[in-house]
C-alpha positions in Angstrom: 0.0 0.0 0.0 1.3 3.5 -0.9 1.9 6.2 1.6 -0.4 8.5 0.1 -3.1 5.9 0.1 -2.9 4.5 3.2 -5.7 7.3 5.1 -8.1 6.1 3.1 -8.1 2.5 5.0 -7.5 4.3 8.7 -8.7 2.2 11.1 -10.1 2.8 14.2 -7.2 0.8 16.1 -4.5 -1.0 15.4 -2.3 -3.4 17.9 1.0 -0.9 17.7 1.1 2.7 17.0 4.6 4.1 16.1 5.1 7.7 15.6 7.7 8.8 13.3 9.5 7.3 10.1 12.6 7.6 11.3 16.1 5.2 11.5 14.5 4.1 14.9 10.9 4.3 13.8 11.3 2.2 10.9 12.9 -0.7 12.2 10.4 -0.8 14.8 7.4 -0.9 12.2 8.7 -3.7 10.1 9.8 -5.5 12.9 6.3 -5.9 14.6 5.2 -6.0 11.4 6.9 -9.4 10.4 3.9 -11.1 12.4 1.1 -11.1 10.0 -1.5 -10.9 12.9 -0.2 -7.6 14.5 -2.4 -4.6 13.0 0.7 -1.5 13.0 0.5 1.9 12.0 3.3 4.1 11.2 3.0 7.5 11.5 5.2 10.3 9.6 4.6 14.4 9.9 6.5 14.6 6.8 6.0 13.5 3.4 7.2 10.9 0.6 10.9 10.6 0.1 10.7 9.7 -3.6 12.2 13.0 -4.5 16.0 13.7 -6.2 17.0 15.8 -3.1 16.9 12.4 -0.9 17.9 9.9 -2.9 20.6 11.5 -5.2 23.7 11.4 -2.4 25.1 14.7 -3.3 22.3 16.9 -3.3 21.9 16.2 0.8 22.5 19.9 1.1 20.2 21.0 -0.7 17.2 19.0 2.1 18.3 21.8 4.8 15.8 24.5 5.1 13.4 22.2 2.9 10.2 21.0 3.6 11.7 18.0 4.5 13.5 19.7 7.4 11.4 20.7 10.8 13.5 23.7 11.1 14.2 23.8 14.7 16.2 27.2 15.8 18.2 26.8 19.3 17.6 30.2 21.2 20.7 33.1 21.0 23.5 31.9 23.4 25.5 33.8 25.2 28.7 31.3 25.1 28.8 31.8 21.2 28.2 35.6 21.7 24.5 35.6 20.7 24.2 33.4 18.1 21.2 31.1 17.4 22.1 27.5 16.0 19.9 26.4 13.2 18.8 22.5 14.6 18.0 20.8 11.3 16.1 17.4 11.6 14.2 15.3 9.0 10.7 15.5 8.2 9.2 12.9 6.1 9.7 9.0 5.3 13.2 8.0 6.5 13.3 10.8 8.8 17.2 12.2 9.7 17.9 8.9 7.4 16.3 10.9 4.3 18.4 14.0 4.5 21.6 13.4 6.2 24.9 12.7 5.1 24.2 8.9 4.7 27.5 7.9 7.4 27.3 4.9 9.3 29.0 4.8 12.5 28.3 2.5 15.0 29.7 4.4 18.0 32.4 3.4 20.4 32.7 0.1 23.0 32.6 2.7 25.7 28.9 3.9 24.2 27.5 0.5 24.6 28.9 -0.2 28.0 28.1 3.1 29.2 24.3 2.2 28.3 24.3 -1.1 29.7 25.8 0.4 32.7 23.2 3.2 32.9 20.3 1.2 32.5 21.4 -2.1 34.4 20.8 -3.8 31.5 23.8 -6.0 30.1 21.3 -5.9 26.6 23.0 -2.6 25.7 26.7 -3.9 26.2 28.7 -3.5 23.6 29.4 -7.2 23.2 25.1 -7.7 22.7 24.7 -5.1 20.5 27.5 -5.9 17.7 25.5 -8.9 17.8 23.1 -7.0 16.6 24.9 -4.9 14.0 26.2 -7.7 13.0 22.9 -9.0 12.2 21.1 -6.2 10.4 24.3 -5.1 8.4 25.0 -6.1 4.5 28.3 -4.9 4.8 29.8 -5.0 1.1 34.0 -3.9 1.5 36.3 -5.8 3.4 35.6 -9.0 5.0 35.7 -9.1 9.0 33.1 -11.4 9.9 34.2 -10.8 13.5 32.7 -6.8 13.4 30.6 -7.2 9.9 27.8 -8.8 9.0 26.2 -9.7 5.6 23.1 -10.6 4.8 20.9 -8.0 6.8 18.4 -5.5 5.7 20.9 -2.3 5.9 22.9 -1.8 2.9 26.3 -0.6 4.0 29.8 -0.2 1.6 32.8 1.9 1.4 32.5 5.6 -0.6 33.1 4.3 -3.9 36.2 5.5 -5.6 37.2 8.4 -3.2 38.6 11.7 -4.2 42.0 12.0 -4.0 41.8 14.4 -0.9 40.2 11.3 0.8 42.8 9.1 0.6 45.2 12.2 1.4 43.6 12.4 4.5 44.3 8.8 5.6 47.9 9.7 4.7 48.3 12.8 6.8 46.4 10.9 10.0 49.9 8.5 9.6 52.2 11.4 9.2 50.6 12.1 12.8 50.7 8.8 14.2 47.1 7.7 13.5 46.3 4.1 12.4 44.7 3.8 9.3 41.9 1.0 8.9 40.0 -0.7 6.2 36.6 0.0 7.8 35.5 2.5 10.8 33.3 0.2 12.1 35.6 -2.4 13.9 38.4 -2.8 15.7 38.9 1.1 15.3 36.4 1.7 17.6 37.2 -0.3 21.0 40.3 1.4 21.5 41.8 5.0 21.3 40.5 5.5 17.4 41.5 6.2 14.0 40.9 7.1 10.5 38.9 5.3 7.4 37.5 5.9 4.6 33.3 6.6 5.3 31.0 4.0 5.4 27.8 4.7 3.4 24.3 4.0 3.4 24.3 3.9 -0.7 23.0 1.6 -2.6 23.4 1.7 -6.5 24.1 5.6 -6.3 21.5 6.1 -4.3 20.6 7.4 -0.7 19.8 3.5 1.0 17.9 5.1 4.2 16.9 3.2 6.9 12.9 3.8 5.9 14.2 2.0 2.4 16.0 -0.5 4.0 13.2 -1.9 6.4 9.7 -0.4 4.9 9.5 0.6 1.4 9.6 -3.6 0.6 6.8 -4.0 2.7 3.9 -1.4 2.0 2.3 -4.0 0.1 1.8 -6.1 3.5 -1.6 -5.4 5.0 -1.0 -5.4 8.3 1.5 -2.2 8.0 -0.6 1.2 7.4 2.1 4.0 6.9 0.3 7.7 6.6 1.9 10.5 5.5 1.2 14.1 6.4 0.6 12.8 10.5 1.2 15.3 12.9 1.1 14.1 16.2 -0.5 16.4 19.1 0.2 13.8 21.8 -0.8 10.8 23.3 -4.3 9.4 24.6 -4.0 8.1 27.9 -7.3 6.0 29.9 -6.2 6.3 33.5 -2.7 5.5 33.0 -2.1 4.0 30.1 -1.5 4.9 26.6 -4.3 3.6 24.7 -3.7 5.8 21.4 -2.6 9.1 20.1 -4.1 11.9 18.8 -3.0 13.7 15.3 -4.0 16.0 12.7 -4.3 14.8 9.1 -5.8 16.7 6.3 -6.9 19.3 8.3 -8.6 17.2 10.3 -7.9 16.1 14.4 -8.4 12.1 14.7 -8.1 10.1 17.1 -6.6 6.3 16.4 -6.3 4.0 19.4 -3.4 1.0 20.4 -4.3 -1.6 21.6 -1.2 -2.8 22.8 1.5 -0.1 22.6 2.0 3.3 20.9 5.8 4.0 20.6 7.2 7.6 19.9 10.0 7.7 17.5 10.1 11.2 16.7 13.6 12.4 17.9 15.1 14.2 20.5 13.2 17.7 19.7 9.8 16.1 18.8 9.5 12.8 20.9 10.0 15.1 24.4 7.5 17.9 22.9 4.9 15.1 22.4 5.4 14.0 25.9 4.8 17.3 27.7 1.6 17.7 25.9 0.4 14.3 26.5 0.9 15.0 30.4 4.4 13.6 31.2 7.3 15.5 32.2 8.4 18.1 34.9 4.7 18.6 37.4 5.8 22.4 37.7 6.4 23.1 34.0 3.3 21.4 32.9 1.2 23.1 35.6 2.5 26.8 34.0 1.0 25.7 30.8 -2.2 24.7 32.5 -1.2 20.3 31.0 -3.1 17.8 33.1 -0.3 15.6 34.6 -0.3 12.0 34.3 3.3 11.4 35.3 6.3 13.4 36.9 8.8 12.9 35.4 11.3 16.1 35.2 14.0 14.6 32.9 11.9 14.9 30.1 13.6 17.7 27.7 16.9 17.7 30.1 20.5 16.4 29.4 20.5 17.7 25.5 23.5 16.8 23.9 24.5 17.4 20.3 28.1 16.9 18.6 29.5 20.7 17.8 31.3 21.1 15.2 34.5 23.7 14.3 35.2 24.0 10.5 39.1 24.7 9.2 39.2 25.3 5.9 41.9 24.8 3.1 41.9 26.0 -0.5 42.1 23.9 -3.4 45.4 24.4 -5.5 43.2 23.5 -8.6 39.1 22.9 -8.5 38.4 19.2 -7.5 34.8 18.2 -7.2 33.1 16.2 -4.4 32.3 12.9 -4.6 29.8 10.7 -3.6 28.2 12.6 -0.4 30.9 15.0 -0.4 32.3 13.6 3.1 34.3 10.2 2.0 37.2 10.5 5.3 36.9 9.9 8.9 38.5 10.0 11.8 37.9 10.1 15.6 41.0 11.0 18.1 42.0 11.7 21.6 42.2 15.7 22.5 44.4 14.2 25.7 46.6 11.0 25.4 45.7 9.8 28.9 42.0 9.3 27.7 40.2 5.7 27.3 38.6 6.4 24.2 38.6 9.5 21.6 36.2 12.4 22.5 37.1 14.1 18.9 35.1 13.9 15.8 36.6 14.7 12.2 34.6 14.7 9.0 35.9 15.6 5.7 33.9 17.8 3.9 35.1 18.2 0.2 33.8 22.0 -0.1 33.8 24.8 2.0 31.5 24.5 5.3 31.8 27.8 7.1 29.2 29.2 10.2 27.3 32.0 9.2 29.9 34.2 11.2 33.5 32.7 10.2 32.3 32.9 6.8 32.9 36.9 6.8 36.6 35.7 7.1 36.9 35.0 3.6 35.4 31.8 2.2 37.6 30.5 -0.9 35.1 29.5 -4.4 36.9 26.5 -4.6 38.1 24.3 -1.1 37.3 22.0 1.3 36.8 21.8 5.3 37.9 19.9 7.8 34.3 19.3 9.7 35.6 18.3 13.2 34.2 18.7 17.3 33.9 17.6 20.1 32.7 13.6 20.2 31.9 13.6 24.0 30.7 17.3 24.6 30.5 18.6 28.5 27.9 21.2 28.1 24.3 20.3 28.7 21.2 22.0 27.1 17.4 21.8 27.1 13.8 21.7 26.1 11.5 24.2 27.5 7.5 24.5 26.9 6.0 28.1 25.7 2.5 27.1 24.7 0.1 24.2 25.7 -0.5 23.9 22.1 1.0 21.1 20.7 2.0 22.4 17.4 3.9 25.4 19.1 7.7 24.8 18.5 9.8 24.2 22.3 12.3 26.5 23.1 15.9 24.6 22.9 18.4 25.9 24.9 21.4 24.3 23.0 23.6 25.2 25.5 26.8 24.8 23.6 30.3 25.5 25.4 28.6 26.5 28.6 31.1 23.9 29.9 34.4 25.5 29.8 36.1 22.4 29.5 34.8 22.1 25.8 36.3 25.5 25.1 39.5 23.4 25.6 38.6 20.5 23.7 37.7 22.5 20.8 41.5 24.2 21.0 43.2 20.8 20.9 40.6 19.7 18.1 41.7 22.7 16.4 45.4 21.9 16.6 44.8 18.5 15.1 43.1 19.8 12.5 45.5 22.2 11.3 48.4 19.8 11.8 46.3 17.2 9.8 45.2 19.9 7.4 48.9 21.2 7.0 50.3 18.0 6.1 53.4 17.1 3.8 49.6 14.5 2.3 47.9 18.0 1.6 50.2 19.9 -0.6 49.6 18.7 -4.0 45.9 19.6 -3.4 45.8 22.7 -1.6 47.2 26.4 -2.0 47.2 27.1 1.5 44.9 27.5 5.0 42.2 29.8 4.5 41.1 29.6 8.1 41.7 29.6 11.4 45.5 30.2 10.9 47.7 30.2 13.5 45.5 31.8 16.7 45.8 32.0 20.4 44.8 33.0 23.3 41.8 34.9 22.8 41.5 35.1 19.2 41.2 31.5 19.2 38.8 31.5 21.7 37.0 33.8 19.6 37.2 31.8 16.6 36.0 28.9 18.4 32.6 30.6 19.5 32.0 32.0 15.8 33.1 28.6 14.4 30.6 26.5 16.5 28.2 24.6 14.6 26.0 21.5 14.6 26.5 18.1 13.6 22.6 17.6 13.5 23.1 14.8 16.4 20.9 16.1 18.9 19.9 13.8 21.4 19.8 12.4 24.8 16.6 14.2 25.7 14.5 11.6 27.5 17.3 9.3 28.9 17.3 5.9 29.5 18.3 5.1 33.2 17.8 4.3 36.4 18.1 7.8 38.6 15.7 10.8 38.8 16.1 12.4 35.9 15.6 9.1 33.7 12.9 8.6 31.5 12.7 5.2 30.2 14.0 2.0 31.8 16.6 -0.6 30.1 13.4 -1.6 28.1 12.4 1.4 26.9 9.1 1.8 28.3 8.5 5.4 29.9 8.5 5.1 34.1 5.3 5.5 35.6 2.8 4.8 32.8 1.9 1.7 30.6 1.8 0.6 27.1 4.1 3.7 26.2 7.8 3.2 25.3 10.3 6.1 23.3 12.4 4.8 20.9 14.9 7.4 19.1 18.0 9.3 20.4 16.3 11.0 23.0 16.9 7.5 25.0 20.6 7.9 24.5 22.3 8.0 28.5 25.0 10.3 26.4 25.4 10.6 22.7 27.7 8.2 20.8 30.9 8.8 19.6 29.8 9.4 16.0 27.3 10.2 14.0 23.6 8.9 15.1 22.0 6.9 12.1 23.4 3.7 13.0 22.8 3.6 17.1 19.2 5.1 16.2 18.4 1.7 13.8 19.7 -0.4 16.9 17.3 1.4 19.2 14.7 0.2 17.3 16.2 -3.2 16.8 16.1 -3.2 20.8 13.0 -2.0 21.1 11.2 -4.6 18.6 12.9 -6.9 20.8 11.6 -6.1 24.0 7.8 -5.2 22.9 7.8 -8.9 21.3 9.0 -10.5 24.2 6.4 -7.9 26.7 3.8 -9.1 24.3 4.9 -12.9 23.7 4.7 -12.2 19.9 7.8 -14.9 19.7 5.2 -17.4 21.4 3.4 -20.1 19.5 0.3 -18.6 19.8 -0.3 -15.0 19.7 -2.1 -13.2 22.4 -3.3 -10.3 20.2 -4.6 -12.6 17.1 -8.3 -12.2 19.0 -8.3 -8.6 19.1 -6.9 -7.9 15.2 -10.9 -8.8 14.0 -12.0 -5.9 16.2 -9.4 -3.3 14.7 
């Protein structure tokens, strides 16, 4: 069944309502989905993804500002003297997986651990969730059975033939000591790091999102309803339990109800929006707005984290064109030697990728950035209500470098990239630095704070955990209420060390899990087969 077509068959009720399209939201859909008598519905604000903008690799650009981006704006902050950070996020089928820069990183060993530890729940170890990876991967560069897997749903390779300032990269990480490996999705990432070439969700020179990987095969299955254009307002509880949502469609405000489950996948900004409205989150912020409330719970819209980002820029000796996504290099490093694991990010972005205030320094016509930040930020932001109307954007206080020890992260990032920038690799490609140059003290400081962007990896914003300010339990169901679980990077204890797509499609994975087991879909006989007559 097409997208578009599916409101004309809206039923009443369905076993499992999921809300959002997303690289969590989708594996959760055709996961439940897989048993023929579960009724699901999956619900997307946004619209189709059949359009050039998602599925041509380099025009990802070209998707921020779109319709198919919400167009959150963080609130002026006073660390980056004013500015207001522009928090693009996906809207429409395949959510952040439609319009980002199609990497796949699965995060570090200490991520995993760190969740397992948080939650008490040895399911979210590292060792459980390559397991997973391993499963849902179909890795096709290198073989390593021990980290990839191959016959999954998730279409993963290497950026095909990379430019030649790719590969320089790999050779200026050696001139500086850093290993180079095959893949960046191994052995790279249980120790202190290193540098690959990107792996890619691309499949046939097209974007292979996670909504194409698990979904689009299955529309035709009719016990999955996917409907487009669903705005969520927020969640129908009967005493304490979740027993639908309700959303606008068309115009119209409609009610659909879950029998079992409804599960909100709709990312750190959205998923803790939806909650406040449907009751749960702080008592005293929910009382301002006049919200009945069903459950206290005050981390909801606390502990936001988002990878920040510091772009150096180098100009190209002669013009050399992206390929592929424009961003074929990786490379995660320690800022301090003494650390466990790297807390720096580096992206290579084969064009120029100033902020809207370092570009007044001079931005060369033809260049390329090194896109690199802080992997483990400090600094803390968060979610505030101003309306008790649901379709009234939150206030995000992003927060970043309120921690000053991120200030010096970003100056030893900084350094790194120079020196990796400035390389002996580098200088048949380049004419010369274009920016920072060689600054201290405080004009470094002040080209830090004019420098500081996003990476688009907002999360952590309805933790999973075991103290106060948790949210969900190791599970994923939201504490104090039943038959509601969140299932995105809002979950996330801390973020990962990387970029978000791939930990987001194991949170669903884990989520599936657990709902089948709560449910005993894995069982012989299936406890909801007498209710699917009456949806």
């Amino acid at each position: 069944m097409a997208p578009e077509r599916a409101a004309a068959a809206l039923k009443p009720a369905y076993d499992f309502v999921v809300c959002g399209a997303g690289a969590s939201g989708s594996v959760i859909a055709r996961r439940l989905a897989e048993n023929p008598e579960v009724q699901v519905l999956l619900l997307e604000a946004g619209g189709s993804d059949e359009a050039e903008a998602v599925l041509n690799p380099a025009l990802w650009p070209t998707n921020l500002g779109s319709e198919r981006d919400w167009g959150f704006q963080a609130q002026p902050n006073p660390h980056l003297g004013g500015r207001q950070i522009p928090m693009a996020m996906g809207k429409g089928l395949g959510g952040g997986s439609s319009i980002n820069v199609m990497v796949w990183a699965r995060g570090h060993r200490s991520d995993w651990d760190h969740f397992a530890a948080e939650a008490g729940d040895p399911r979210w170890s590292y060792q459980n969730v390559l397991d997973i990876y391993r499963r849902i991967e179909n890795w096709q560069g290198v073989s390593d059975p021990q980290f990839r897997g191959t016959g999954g749903p998730v279409w993963v390779q290497p950026a095909a033939d990379p430019s030649p300032i790719a590969l320089a990269m790999l050779e200026a990480a050696r001139e500086l000591n850093v290993p180079v490996f095959d893949h960046p999705n191994g052995a790279m990432m249980e120790g202190s790091g290193g540098v690959a070439i990107t792996d890619m969700l691309v499949r046939n020179g097209q974007r292979h999102s996670i909504y194409r990987a698990y979904v689009h095969s299955w529309l035709d299955r009719p016990n999955l309803t996917v409907l487009t254009g669903a705005l969520v307002r927020r969640v129908v509880f009967q005493g304490r339990r979740a027993a639908g949502v309700e959303l606008t469609h068309d115009g119209q405000q409609i009610t659909v109800g879950a029998h079992s489950e409804v599960v909100l996948s709709l990312g750190a900004i959205q998923t803790p929006n939806i909650l406040m409205h449907s009751g749960i989150g702080d008592r005293a912020e929910l009382q301002r707005f006049g919200i009945p409330v069903v459950q206290h719970l005050p981390g909801v819209g606390q502990n936001l984290q988002d990878h920040v980002s510091f772009g150096c820029t180098w100009e190209f000796a002669e013009p050399l064109p992206p390929r592929n996504s424009g961003s074929e290099a990786t490379m995660y490093w320690k800022s301090r030697p003494e650390l466990d694991a790297p807390d720096l990010l580096f992206c290579q972005v084969e064009f120029p990728v100033p902020s809207e205030r370092t570009a007044a320094r001079g931005v060369p016509t033809h260049g390329w950035t090194m896109f690199a930040g802080l992997a483990q930020p400090e600094s803390r932001g968060r979610l505030r209500l101003q309306s008790a109307d649901p379709t009234a954007p939150l206030v995000i206080d992003a927060n970043f470098l309120s921690d000053t020890r991120d200030v010096r992260t970003a100056a030893a990032c900084i350094e790194i990239c120079r020196e990796l920038g400035n390389a002996q690799a580098f200088r048949p490609f380049v004419r010369g630095e274009v920016m920072p140059g060689n600054l201290s003290g405080n004009e470094l400081d002040r080209y830090i704070r004019e420098a500081a962007v996003t990476y688009w990896h907002q999360s952590c914003t309805a933790k999973m955990g075991r103290d106060e300010m948790s949210v969900v339990d190791g599970t994923l169901r939201v504490y104090g209420v039943d038959g509601l679980r969140v299932a995105d990077a809002s979950i996330m204890p801390r973020v990962t060390t990387g970029n978000t797509q791939a930990p987001c499609a194991v949170i669903g994975e884990q989520a599936a899990q657990a709902i089948k087991q709560a449910q005993g879909l894995s069982s012989s006989v299936n406890p909801l087969a007498q209710r699917v007559g009456a949806s």
